[in-house]
N, CA, C and O atoms as a GROMACS GRO file, in nm:
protein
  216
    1UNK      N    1   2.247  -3.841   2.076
    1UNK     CA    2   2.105  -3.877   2.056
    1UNK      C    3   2.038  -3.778   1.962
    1UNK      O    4   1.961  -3.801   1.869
    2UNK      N    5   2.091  -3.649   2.013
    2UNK     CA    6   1.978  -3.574   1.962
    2UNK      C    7   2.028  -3.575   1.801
    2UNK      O    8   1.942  -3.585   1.714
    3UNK      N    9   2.187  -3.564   1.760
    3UNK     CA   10   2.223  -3.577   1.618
    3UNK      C   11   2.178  -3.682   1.556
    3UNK      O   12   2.150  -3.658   1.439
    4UNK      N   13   2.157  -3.812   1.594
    4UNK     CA   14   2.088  -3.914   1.507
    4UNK      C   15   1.993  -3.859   1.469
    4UNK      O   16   1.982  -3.833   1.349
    5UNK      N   17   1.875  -3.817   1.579
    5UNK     CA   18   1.732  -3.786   1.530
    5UNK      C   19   1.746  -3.711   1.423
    5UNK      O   20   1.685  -3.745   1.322
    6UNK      N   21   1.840  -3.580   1.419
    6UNK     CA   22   1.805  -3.536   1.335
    6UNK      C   23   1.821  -3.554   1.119
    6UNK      O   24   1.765  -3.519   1.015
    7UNK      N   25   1.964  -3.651   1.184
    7UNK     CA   26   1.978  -3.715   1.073
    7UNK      C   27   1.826  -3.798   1.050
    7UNK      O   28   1.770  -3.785   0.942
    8UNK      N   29   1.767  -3.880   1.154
    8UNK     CA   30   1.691  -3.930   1.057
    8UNK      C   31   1.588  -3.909   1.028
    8UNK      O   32   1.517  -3.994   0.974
    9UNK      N   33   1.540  -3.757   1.061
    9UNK     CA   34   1.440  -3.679   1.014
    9UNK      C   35   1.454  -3.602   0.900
    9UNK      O   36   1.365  -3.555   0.830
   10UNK      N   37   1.642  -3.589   0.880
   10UNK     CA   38   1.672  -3.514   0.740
   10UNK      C   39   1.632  -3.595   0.666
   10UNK      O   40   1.551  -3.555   0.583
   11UNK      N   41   1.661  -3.707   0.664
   11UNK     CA   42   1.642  -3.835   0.546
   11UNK      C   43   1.520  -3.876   0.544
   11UNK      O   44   1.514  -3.946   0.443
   12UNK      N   45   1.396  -3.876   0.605
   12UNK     CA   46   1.278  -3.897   0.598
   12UNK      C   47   1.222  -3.798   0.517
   12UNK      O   48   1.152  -3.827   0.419
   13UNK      N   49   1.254  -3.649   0.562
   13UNK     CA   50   1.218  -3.536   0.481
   13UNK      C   51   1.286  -3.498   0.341
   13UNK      O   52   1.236  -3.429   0.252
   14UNK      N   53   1.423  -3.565   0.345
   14UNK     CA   54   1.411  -3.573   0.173
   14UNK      C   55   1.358  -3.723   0.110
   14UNK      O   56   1.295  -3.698   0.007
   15UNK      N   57   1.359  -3.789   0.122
   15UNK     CA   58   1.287  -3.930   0.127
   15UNK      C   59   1.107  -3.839   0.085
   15UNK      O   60   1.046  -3.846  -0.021
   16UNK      N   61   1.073  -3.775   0.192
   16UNK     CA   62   0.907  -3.723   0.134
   16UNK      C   63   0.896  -3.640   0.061
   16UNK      O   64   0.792  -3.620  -0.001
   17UNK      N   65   1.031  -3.551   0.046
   17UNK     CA   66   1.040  -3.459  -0.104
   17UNK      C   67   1.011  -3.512  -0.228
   17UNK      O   68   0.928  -3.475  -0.310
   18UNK      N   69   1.142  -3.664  -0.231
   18UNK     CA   70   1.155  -3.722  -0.329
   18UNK      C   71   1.014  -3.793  -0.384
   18UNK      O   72   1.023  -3.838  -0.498
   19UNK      N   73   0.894  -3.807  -0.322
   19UNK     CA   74   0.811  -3.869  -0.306
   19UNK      C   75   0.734  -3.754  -0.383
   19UNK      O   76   0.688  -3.788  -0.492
   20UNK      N   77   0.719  -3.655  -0.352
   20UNK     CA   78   0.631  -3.551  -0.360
   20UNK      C   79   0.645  -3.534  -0.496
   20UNK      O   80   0.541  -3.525  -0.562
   21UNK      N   81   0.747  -3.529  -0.551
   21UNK     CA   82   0.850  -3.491  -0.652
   21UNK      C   83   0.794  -3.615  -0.755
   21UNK      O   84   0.754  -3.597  -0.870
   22UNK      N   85   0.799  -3.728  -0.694
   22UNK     CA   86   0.769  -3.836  -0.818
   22UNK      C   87   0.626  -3.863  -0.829
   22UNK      O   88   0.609  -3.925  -0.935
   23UNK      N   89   0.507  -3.844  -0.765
   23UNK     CA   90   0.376  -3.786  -0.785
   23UNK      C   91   0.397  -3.720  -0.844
   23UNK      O   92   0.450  -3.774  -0.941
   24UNK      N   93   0.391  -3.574  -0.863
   24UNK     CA   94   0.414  -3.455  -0.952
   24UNK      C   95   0.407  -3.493  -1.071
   24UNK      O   96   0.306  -3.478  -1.140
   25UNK      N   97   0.545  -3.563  -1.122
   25UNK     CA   98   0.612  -3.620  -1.234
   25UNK      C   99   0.507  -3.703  -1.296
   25UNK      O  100   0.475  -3.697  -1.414
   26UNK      N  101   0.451  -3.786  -1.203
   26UNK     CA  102   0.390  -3.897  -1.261
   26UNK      C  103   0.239  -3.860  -1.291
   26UNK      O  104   0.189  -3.879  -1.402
   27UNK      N  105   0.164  -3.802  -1.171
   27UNK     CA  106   0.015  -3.762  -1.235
   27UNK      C  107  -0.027  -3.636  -1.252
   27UNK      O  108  -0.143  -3.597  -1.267
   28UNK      N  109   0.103  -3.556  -1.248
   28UNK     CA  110   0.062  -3.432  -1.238
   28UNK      C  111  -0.094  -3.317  -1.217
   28UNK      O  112  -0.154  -3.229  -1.278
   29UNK      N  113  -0.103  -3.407  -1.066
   29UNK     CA  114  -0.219  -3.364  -0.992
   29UNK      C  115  -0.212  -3.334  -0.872
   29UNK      O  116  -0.170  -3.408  -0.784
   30UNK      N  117  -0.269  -3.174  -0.853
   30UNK     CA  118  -0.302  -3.079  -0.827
   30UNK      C  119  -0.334  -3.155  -0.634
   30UNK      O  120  -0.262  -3.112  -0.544
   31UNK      N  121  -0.429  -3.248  -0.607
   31UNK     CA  122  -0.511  -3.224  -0.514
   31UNK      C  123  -0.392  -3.346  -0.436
   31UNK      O  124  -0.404  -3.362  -0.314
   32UNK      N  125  -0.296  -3.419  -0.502
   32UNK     CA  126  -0.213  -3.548  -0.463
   32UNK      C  127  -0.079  -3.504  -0.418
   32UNK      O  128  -0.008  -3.567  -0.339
   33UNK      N  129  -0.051  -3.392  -0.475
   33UNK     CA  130   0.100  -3.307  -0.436
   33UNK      C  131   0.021  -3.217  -0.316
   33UNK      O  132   0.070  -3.211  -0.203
   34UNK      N  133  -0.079  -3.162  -0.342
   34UNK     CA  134  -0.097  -3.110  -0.218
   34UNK      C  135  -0.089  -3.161  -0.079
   34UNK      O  136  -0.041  -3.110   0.022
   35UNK      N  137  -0.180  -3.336  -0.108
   35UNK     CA  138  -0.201  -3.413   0.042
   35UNK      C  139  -0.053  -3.458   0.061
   35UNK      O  140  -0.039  -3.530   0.161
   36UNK      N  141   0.094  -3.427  -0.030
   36UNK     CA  142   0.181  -3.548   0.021
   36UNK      C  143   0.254  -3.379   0.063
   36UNK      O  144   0.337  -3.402   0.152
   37UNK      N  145   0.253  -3.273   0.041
   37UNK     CA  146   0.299  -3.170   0.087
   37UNK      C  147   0.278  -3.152   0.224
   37UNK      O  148   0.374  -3.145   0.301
   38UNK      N  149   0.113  -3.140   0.277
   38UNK     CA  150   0.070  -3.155   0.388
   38UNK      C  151   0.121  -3.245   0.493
   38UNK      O  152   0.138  -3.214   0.611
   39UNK      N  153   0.145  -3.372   0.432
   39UNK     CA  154   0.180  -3.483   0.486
   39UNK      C  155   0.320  -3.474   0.555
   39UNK      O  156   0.371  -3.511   0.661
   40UNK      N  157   0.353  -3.412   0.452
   40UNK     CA  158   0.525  -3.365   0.475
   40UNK      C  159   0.550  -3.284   0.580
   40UNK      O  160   0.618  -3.321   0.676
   41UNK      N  161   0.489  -3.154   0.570
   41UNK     CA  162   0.441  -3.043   0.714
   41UNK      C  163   0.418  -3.121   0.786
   41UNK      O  164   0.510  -3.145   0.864
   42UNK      N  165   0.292  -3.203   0.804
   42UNK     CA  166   0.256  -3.263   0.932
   42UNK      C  167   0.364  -3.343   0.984
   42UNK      O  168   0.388  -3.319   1.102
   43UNK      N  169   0.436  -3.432   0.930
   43UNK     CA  170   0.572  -3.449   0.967
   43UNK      C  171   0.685  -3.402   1.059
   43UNK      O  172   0.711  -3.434   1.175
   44UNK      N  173   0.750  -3.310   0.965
   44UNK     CA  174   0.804  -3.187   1.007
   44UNK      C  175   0.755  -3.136   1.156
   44UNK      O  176   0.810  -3.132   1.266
   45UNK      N  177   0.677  -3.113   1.126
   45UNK     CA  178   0.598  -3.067   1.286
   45UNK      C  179   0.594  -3.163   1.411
   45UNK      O  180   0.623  -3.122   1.524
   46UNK      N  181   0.568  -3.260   1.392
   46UNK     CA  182   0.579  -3.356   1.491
   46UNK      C  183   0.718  -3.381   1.513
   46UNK      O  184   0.756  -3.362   1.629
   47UNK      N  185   0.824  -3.428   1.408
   47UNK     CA  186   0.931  -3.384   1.447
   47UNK      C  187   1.023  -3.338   1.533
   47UNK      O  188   1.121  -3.394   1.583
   48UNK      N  189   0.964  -3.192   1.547
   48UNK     CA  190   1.002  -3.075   1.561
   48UNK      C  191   0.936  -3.080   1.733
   48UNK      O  192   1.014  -3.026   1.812
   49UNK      N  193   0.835  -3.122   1.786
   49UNK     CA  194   0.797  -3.118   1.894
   49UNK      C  195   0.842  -3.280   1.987
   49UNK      O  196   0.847  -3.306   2.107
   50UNK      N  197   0.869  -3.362   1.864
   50UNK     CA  198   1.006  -3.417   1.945
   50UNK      C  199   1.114  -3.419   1.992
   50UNK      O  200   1.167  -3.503   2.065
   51UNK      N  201   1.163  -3.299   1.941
   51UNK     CA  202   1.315  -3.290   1.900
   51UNK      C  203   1.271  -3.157   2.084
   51UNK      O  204   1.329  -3.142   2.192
   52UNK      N  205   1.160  -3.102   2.028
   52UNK     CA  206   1.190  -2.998   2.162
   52UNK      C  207   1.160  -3.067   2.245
   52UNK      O  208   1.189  -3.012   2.351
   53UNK      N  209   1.092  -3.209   2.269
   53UNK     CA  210   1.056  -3.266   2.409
   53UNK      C  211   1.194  -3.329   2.519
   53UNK      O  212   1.188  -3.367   2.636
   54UNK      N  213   1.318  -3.318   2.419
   54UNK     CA  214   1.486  -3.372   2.439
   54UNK      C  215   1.512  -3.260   2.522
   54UNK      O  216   1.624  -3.243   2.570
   0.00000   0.00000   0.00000
């Protein structure tokens, strides 16, 4: 159980890299990489307090 999750939190989190990454590229703005960065943390974090609720 718990190895799926984490597979599919690896792949979500490069999945929101890749995301972050193609904003960047594309409007190269400042305040849009920040909210999908955040977004990404906030992620991560929840995650992470799933993974400890196992």
């Amino acid at each position: 159980m718990k190895i799926t999750t984490l597979a599919a939190i690896f792949g979500i989190s490069v999945f929101q890299l890749y995301r972050i990454k193609e904003d960047y590229e594309e409007h190269k703005s400042v305040k849009k990489l920040r909210n999908g960065i955040l977004g990404w943390l906030i992620g991560l974090f929840i995650a992470i307090l799933i993974i400890s609720m196992f």
